[in-house]
C-alpha positions as CSV (number, residue, x, y, z in Angstrom):
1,X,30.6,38.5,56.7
2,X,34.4,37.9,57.6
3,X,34.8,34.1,58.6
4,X,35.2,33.1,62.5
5,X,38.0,31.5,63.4
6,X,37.5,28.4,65.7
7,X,38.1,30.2,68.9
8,X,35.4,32.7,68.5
9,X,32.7,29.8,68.7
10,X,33.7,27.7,71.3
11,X,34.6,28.8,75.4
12,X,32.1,31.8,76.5
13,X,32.5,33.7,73.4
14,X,30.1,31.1,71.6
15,X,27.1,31.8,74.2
16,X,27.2,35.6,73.5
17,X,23.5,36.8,73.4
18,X,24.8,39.4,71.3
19,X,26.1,37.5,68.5
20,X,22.6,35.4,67.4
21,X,21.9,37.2,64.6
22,X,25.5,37.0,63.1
23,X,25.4,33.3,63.7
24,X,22.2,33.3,61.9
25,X,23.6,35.4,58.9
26,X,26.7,32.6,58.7
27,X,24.6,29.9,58.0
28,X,23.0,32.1,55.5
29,X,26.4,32.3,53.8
30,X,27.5,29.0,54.6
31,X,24.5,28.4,52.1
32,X,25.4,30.8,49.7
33,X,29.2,30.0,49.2
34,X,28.6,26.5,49.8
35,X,30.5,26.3,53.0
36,X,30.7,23.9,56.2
37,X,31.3,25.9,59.9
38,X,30.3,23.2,62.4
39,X,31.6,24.9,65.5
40,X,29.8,28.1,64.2
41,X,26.6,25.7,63.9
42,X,26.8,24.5,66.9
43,X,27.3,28.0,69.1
44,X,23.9,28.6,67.4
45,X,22.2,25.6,68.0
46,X,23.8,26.3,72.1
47,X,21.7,29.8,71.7
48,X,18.5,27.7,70.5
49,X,19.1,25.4,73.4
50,X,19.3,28.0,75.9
51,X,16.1,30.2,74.4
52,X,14.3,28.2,72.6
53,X,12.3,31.1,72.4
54,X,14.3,33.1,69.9
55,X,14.9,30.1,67.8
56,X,14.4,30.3,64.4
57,X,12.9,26.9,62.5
58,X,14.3,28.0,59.7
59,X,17.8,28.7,60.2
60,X,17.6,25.3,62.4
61,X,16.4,23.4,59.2
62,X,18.9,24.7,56.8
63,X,21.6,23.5,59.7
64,X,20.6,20.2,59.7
65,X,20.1,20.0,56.2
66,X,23.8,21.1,55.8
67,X,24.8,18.4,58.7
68,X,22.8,15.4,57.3
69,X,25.4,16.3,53.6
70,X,28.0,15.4,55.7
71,X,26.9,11.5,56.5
72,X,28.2,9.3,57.7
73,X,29.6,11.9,59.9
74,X,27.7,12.3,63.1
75,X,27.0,16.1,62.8
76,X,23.1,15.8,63.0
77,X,23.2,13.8,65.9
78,X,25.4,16.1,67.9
79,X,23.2,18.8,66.8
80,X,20.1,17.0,67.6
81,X,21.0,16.5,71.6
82,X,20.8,20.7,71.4
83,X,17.4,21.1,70.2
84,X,14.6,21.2,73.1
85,X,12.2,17.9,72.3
86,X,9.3,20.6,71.5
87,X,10.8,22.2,68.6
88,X,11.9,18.5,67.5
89,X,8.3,18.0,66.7
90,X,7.7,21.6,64.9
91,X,7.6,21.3,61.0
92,X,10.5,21.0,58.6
93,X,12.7,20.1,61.7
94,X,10.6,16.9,62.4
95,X,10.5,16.0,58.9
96,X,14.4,16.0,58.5
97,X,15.1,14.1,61.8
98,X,12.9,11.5,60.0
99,X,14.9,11.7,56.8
100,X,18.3,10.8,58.9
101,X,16.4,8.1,60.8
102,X,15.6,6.4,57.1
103,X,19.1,7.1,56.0
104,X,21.1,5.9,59.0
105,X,18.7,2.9,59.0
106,X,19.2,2.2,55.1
107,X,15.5,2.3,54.3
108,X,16.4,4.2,51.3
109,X,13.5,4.3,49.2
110,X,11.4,5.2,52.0
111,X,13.9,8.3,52.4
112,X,13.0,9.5,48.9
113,X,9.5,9.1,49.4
114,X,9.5,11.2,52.6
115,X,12.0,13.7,51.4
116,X,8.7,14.5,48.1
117,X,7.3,16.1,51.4
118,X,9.8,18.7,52.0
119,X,11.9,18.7,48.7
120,X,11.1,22.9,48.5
121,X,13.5,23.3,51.6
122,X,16.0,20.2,50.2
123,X,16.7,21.8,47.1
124,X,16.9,25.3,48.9
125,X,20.5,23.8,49.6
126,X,23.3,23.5,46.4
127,X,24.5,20.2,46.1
128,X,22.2,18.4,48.7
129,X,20.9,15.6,46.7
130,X,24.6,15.0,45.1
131,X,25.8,14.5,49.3
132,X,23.0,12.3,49.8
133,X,23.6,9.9,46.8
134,X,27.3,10.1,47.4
135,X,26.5,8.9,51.1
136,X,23.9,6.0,50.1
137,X,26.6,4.9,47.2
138,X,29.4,4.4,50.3
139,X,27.0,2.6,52.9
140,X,25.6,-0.2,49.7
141,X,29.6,-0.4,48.6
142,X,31.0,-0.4,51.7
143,X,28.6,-2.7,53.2
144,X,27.9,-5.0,50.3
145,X,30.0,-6.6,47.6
146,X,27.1,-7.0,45.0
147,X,24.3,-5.3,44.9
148,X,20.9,-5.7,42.5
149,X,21.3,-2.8,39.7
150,X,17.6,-1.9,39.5
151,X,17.8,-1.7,43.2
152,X,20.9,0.6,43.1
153,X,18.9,2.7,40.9
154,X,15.7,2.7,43.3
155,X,18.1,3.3,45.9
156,X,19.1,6.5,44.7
157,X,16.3,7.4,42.2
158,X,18.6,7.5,39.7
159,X,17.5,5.5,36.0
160,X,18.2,4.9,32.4
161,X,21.4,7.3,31.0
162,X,22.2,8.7,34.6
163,X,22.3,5.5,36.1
164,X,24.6,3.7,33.5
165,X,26.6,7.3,33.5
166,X,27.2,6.4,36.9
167,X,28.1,2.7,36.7
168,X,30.2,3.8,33.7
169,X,32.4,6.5,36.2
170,X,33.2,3.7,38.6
171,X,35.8,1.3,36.3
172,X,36.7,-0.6,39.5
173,X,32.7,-1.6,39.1
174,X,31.6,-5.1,37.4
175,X,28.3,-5.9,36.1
176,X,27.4,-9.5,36.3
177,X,24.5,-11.9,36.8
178,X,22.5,-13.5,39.7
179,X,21.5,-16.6,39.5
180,X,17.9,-15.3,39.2
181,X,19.1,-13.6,36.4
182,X,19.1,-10.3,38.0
183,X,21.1,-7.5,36.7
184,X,23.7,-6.9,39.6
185,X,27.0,-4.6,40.3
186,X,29.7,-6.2,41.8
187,X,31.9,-3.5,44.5
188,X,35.3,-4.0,44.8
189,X,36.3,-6.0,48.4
190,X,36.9,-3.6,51.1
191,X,39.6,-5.0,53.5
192,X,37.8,-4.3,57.6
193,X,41.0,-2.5,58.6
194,X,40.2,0.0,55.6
195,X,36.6,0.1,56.1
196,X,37.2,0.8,60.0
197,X,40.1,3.5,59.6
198,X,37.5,5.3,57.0
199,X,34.8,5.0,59.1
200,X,36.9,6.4,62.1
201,X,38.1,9.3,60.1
202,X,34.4,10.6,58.4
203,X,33.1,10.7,62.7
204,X,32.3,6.4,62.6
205,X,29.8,5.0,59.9
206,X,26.5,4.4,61.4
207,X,24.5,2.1,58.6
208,X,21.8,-0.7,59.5
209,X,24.0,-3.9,57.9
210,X,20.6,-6.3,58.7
211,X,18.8,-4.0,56.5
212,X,21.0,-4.1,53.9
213,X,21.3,-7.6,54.5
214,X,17.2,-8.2,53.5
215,X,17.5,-5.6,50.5
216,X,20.4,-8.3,48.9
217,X,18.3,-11.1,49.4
218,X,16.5,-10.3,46.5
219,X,20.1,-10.7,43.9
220,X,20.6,-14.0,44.8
């Protein structure tokens, strides 16, 4: 399939009855080449809206499973406000709203727990896991200045050689001590100014800083 400019999914050309099934087939090939189209995402999800009969769940999931890679962008949530509330509750759409809710909210263990229940259709997407880790690794850094190591490694189920690979890639890292004795990784300070022009450039960074706050109360 030749790639769609912009034009051809927004205005009236994106509500084309006609063009479902090539919208469908782009996602498809978004998959396969390891692509992003959001406006083509959304003229599809605009379809789904308006028949939610012809909508299919799994085109839907693999959508949203290619919006949640872009966090903190707010993709999913803009293509959640097109999906009728009863297909919301249908199976793996449901579970992956669920999986955003624990991510935006920072209950990141509990995201790798649910995400056991549907990991066929996770890892039915190239490069998934790596976007997820890469977005849990900016909301703990960006958020908090040190962090427990164990708990960075819970956080993104990552252990033993990977985990110090990781800590090893990041030479602007430091590894220190609490005063519980605690392993912890010390982030680089983020000035606000920074930290707001990034967020206002990646869509606005939507991450539950009271949660984080009770997950470092157990470095100090």
């Amino acid at each position: 399939m030749v790639d769609e400019s912009k034009s051809n999914f927004t205005g009236a050309a994106g509500y084309d009855p006609n063009r479902l099934s090539q919208l469908e087939e782009n996602i498809s090939n978004q998959v396969k080449k390891g692509t992003y189209e959001m406006d083509a995402n959304l003229a599809l999800f605009r379809h789904y809206n308006f028949a939610p009969e012809k909508a299919n769940i799994q085109a839907m999931a693999t959508v949203l499973i290619k919006a949640q890679m872009q966090l903190p962008n707010h993709d999913f949530a803009q293509l959640l406000h097109l999906i009728p509330e009863r297909l919301q509750e249908e199976q793996p759409v449901a579970a992956l709203i669920a999986l955003s809710q624990h991510l935006e909210g920072a209950r990141f263990q509990a995201y790798w727990q649910a995400a056991e229940t549907c990991k066929d259709i996770l890892a039915s997407v190239p490069g998934y896991y790596d976007a997820i880790r890469a977005y849990i690794l900016l909301a703990i850094s960006s958020t908090c200045q040190k962090f427990g190591k164990q708990l960075l490694g819970d956080s993104l189920i990552l252990d033993g050689a990977a985990l110090e690979k990781l800590i090893q890639g990041h030479k602007d890292w430091t590894e220190s001590k609490a005063k519980n004795g605690r392993d912890i990784i010390i982030f680089p300070k983020i000035e606000q100014s920074s930290l707001r022009t990034q967020g206002a450039t990646q869509g606005g960074m939507k991450i539950d800083v009271a949660q984080l706050g009770l997950l470092l109360q157990t470095v100090h």
